[in-house]
N, C-alpha and C positions, 0 to 999 in steps of 0.2 A: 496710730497711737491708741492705747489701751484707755479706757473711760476713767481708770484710776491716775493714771499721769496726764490725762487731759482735767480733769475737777482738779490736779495740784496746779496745773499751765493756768489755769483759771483764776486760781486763787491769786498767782501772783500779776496777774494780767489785775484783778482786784485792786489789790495792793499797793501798787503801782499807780491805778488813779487815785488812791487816799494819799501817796506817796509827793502826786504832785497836787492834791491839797494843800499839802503841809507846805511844803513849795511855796504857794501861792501865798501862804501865810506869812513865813516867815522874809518872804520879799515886803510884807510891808511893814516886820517891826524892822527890817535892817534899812527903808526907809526913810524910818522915823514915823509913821503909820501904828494906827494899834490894829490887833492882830484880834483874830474870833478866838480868844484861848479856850471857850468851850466846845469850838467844833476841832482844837488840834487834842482837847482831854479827850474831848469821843471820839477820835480817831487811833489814839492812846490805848484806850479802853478797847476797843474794838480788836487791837491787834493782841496784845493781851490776850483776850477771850478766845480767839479765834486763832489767830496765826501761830500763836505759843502753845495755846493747850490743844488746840484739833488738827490744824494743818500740819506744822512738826510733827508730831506725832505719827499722822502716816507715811508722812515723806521716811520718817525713822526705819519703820517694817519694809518699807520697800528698798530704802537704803541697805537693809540687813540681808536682803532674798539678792540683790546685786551684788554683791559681796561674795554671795555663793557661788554665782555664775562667772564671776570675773575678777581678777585682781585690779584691773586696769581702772585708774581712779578711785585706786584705795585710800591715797591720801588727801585727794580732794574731802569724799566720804567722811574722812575719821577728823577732816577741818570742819566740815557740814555738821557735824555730830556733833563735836564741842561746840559748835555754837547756836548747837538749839538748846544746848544747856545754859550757855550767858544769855541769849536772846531776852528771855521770861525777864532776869535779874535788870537786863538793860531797861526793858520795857517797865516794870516798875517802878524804877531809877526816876523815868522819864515822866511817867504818867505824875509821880510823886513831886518832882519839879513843877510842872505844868499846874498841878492843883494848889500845890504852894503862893503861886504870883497869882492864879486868878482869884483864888481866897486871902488875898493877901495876907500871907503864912510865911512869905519868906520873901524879902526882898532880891532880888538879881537883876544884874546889870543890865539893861537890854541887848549891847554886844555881847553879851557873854550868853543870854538867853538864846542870839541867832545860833552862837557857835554851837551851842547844846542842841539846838533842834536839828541844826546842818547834821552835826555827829551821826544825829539817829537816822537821820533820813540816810546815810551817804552809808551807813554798818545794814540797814535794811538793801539798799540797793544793792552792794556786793555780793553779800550773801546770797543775793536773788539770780546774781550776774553768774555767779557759780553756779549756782540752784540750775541754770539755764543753758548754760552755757558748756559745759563741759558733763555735768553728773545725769540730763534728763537723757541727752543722746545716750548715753550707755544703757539708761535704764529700757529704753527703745528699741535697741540694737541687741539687747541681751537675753530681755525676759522673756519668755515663754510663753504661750496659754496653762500650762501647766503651773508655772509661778506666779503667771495673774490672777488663776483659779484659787488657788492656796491663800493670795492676798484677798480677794472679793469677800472669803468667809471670816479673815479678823480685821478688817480696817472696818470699822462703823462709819454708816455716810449719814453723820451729823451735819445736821442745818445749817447752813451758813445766817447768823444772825442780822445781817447786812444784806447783803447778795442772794438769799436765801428766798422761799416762796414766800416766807413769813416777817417783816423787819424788827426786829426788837423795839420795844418803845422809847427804848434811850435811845436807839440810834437814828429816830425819825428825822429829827432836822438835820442830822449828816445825811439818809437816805436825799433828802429835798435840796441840798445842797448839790448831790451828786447828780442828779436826776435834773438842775438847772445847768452844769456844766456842757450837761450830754444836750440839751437840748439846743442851747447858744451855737 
C-alpha cells in the first residue's frame, strides 16, 4: 500500500475512534445520563477542520487519477464525490446543533438529540464503509508508481491537528480523553 492510501487508511482508523466517542456519548444522553457535549463539539470541530477540509480533499485527486486508470467503481467514486460535497454542510449542521444545547441557544429534545448524533455517526460510518470497502482496493490494485508520483507532488501532507506531531490547543482534552481510552 502506497504511503498516500495508508495516511488516508489512517485517517479513518482516527475517525473511527472519535467515532466511537461519540458512541460512548450518546449511550449516555439515550440513557437518561448527561453527555460531555464539549468533547462531542470538539470532536465536531475536529472533523470539520480536518476530515472536510484536508482528508476529502485528497482522497478527491486520488479519486480523480483512479478514474483514469479504471472505470470499475465509477459510481461508487461519483457517490464518494457528492458526499464530500454534503459532508462539510452536515458537519456544520451538526456542530451548529451541538453548540446550540451546550450554550443553551436552542432547546432539543434529548431523543431527538440522540437520533441527531446517531444520524451523524451512522452517514460518517458508511461513507467510511465505502471509503474502505470497495473504492481503496481499486485504488491498490490500479495505481501505479507513476500515478503515486504525480500524486506525492499535489496532495500537501498537512498536519493532522489531533493525531498529528503537534495537538492543537482546542483539541487538548479530546487528545487526553483519547489517550485515557488507549490506555484502559
Amino acid at each position: 500500500m502506497h504511503k498516500i492510501l495508508a495516511g488516508l487508511h489512517q485517517d479513518h482508523i482516527n475517525l473511527a475512534h472519535l467515532l466511537g466517542l461519540l458512541e460512548e456519548q450518546v449511550k449516555h444522553l439515550a440513557a437518561g445520563d448527561d453527555a460531555n457535549l464539549s468533547l462531542i463539539l470538539d470532536i465536531a470541530d475536529y472533523i470539520g477542520r480536518y476530515s472536510d477540509y484536508v482528508h476529502h480533499p485528497k482522497e478527491d485527486k486520488v479519486y480523480e487519477v483512479l478514474t483514469q486508470c479504471t472505470a470499475e467503481g465509477a459510481d461508487t467514486v461519483t457517490t464518494l464525490l457528492t458526499q464530500h460535497h454534503q459532508l462539510p454542510q452536515d458537519t456544520l449542521s451538526f456542530q451548529a446543533l451541538i453548540q446550540g444545547v451546550l450554550y443553551d441557544d436552542a432547546i432539543v429534545l434529548r431523543d431527538d438529540l440522540v437520533s441527531k448524533i446517531n444520524t451523524f455517526i451512522r452517514a460518517q460510518k458508511q461513507h467510511m464503509d465505502l471509503e474502505e470497502g470497495i473504492v481503496f482496493p481499486l485504488i491498490n490494485a490500479n495505481l501505479k508508481p507513476k500515478q503515486w508520483s504525480a500524486l506525492e507532488d499535489i496532495i500537501l501532507n498537512d498536519d493532522d491537528p489531533l493525531f498529528g506531531a503537534k495537538v492543537l490547543e482546542r483539541y487538548e482534552q479530546l487528545y487526553a480523553v483519547l489517550n485515557a481510552r488507549v490506555s484502559a
